[in-house]
C-alpha positions as a Markdown table, in Angstrom:
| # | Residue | x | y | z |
|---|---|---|---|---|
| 1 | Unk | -46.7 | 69.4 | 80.6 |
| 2 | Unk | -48.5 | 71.9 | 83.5 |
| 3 | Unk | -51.6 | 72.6 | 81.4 |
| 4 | Unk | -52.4 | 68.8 | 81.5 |
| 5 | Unk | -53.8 | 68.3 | 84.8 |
| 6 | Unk | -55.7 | 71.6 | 84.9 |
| 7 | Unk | -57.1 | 70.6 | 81.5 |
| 8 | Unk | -58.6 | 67.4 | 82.6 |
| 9 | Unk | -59.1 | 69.2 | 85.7 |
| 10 | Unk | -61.6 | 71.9 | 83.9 |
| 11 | Unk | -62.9 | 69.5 | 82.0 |
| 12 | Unk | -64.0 | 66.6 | 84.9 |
| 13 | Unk | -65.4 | 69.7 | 86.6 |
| 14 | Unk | -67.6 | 70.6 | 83.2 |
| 15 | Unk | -69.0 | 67.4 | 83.4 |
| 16 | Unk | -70.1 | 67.2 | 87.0 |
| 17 | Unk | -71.7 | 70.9 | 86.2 |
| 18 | Unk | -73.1 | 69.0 | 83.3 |
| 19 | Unk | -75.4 | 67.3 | 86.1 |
| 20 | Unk | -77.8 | 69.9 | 87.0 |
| 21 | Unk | -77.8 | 71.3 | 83.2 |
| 22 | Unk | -80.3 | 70.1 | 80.4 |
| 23 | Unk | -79.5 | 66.9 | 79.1 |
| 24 | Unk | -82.4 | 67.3 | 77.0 |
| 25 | Unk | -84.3 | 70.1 | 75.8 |
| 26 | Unk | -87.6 | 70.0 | 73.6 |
| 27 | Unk | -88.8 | 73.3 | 72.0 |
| 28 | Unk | -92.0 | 72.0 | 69.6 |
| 29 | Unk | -95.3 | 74.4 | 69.0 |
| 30 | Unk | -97.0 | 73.4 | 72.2 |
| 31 | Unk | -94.8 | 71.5 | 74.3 |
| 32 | Unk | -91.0 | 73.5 | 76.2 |
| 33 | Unk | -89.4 | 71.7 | 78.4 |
| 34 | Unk | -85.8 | 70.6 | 79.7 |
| 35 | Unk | -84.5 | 68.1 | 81.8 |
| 36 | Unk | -81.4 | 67.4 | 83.6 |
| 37 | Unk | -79.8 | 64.6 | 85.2 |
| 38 | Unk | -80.8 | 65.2 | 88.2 |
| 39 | Unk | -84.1 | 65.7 | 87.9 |
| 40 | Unk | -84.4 | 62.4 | 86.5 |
| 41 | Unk | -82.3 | 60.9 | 89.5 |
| 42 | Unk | -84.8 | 62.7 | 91.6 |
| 43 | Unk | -87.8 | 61.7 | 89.9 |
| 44 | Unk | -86.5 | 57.9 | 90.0 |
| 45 | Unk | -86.3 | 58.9 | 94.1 |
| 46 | Unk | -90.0 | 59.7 | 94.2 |
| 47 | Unk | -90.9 | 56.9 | 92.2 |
| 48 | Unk | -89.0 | 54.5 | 94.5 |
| 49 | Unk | -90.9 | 56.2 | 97.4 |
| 50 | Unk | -94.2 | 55.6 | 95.6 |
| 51 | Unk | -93.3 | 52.3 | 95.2 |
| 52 | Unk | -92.4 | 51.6 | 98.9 |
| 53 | Unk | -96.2 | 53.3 | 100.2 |
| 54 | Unk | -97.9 | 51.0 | 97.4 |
| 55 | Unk | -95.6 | 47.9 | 98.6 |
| 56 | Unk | -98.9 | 46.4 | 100.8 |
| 57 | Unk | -101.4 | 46.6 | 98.0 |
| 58 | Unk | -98.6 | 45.0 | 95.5 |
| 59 | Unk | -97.2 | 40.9 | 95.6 |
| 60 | Unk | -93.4 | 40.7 | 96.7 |
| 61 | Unk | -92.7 | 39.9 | 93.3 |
| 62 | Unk | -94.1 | 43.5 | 91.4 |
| 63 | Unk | -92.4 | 45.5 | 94.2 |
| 64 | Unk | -89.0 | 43.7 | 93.7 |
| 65 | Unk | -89.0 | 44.1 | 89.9 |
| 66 | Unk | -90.1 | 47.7 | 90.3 |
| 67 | Unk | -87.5 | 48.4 | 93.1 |
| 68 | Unk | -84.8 | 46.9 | 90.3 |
| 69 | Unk | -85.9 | 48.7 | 87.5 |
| 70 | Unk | -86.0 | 52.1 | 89.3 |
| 71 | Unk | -82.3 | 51.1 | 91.0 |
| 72 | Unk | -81.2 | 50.2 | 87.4 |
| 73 | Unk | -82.5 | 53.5 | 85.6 |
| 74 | Unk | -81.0 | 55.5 | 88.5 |
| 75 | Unk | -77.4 | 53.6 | 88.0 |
| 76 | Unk | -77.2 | 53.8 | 84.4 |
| 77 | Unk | -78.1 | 57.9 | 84.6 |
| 78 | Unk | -75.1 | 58.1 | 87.2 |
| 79 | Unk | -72.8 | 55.9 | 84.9 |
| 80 | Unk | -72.8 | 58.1 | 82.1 |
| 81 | Unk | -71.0 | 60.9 | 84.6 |
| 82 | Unk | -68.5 | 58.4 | 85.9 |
| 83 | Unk | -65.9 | 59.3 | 83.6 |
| 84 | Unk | -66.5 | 63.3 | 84.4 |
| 85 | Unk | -66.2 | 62.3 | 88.5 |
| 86 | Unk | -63.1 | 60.0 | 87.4 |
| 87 | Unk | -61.4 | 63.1 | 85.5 |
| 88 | Unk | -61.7 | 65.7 | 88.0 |
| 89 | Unk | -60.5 | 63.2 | 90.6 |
| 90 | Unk | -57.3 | 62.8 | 88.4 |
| 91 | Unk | -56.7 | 66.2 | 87.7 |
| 92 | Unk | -57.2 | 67.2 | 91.3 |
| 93 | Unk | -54.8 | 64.4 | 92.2 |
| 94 | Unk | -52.9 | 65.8 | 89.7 |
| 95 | Unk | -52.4 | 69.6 | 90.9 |
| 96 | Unk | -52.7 | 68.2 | 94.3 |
| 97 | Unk | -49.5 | 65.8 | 93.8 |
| 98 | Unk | -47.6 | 68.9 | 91.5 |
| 99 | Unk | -47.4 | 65.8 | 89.0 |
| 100 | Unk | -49.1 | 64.3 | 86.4 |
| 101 | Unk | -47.1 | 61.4 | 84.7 |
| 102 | Unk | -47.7 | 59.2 | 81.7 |
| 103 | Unk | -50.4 | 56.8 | 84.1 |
| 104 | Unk | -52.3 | 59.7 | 85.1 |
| 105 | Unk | -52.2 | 60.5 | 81.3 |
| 106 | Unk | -53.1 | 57.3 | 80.2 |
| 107 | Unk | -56.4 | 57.0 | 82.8 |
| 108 | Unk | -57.4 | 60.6 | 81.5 |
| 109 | Unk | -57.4 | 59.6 | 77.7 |
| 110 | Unk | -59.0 | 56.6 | 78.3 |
| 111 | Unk | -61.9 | 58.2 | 80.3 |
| 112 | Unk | -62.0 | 61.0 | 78.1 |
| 113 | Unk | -62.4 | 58.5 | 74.8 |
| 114 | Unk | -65.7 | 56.8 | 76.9 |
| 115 | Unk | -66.8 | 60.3 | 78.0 |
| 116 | Unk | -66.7 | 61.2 | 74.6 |
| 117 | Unk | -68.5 | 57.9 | 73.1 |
| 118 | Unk | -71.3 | 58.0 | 75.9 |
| 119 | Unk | -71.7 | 61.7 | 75.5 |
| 120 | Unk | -71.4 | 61.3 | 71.2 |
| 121 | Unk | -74.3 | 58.7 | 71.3 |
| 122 | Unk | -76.7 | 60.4 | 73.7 |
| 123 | Unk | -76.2 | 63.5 | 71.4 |
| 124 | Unk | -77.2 | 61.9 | 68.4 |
| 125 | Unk | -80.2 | 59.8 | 70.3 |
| 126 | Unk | -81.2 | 63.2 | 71.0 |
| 127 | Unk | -81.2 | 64.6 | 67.5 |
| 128 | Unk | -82.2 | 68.2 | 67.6 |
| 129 | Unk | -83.3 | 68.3 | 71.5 |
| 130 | Unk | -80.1 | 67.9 | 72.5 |
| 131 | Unk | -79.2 | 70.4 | 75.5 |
| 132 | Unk | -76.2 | 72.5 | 76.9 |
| 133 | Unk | -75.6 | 69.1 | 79.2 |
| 134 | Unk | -74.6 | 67.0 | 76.4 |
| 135 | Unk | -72.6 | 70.0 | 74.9 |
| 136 | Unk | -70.4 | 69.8 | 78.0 |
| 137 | Unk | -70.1 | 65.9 | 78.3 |
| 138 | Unk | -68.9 | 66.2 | 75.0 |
| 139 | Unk | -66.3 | 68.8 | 76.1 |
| 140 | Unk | -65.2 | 67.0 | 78.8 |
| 141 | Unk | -64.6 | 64.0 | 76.8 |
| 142 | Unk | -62.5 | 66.2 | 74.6 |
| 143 | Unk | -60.2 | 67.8 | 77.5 |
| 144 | Unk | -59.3 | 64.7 | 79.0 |
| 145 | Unk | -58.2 | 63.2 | 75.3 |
| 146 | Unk | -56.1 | 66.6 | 74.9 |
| 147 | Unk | -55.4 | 66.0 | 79.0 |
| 148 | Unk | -54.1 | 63.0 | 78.4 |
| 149 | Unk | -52.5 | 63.1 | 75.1 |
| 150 | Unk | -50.7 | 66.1 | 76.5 |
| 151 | Unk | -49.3 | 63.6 | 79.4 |
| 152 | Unk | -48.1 | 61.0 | 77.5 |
| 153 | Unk | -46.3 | 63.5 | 75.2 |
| 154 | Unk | -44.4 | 65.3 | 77.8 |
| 155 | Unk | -45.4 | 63.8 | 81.6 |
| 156 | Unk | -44.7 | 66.0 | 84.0 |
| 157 | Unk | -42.4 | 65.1 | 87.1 |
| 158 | Unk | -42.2 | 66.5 | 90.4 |
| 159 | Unk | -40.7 | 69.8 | 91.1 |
| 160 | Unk | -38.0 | 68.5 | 93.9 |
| 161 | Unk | -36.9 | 64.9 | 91.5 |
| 162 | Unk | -35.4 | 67.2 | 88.9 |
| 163 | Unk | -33.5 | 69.6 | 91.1 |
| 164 | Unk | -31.8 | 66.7 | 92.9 |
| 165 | Unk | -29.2 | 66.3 | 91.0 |
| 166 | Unk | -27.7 | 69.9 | 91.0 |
| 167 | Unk | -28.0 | 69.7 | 94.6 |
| 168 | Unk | -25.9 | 66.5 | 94.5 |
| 169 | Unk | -23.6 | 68.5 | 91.9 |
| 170 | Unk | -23.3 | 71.9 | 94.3 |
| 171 | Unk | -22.5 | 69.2 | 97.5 |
């Protein structure tokens, strides 16, 4: 089916938007305040920098653990996008190839079902302070299940394999 590709495209796109948008957003009497992915991969940044200009005061040992614990935090905020990078990378394949068969389909359903989970389980962590971020992990999830179901139901071949044979017939 056409619609396939550009579904998971839209929705691999949503979730790299999803980014720079509020992950989390707290509204409480005296406290307002989002924040997004990307603040927090830029705030691990400045507290890896801090940690490099305290390194002389600090034993080998406290700098390393911090250095990990910073690298780990920063690689577990960028892991829960993977599967929104991986689906716009298939759909653009996808419209870029004028094909998107039953593998394609099958990669974009499975990375939509662990977009979904990540993006289900953050939401309910969050309870009510749940932002617009989340929202959209959740709808990219969604379009590449509908993405890829929509592949594996009807894949769509490329334009030139199915006139082949009429040109063979017209020959």
């Amino acid at each position: 089916m056409k619609a396939s590709k550009l579904i998971v495209l839209v929705g691999g796109i949503l979730g790299i938007i999803a980014f720079f948008l509020p992950l989390v957003s707290v509204q409480r009497t005296n406290v307002h305040g989002t924040v997004s992915a990307y603040q927090i991969v830029k705030g691990l940044d400045t507290i890896q920098n801090e940690v490099d200009r305290a390194a002389p005061s600090m034993t080998d040992e406290n700098v390393t653990a911090a250095k990990d614990g910073v690298g780990q935090i920063k690689g577990l905020v960028l892991a829960i996008f993977a599967p929104a990078t991986l689906l716009a990378l298939i759909g653009g394949m996808g419209v870029a190839r004028k094909k998107f068969g039953r593998v394609a389909g099958t990669f974009s359903l499975l990375f939509g079902l662990v977009g979904l989970g990540i993006a289900a389980l953050l939401k309910s962590a969050a309870e009510g302070d749940a932002g617009i971020g989340l929202t959209m992990l959740i709808v990219t999830g969604v379009a590449g299940i509908v993405g890829g179901v929509l592949a594996l139901a009807k894949p769509e071949r490329r334009a030139e394999t199915a006139l082949a044979p009429v040109a063979r017939l017209a020959a």
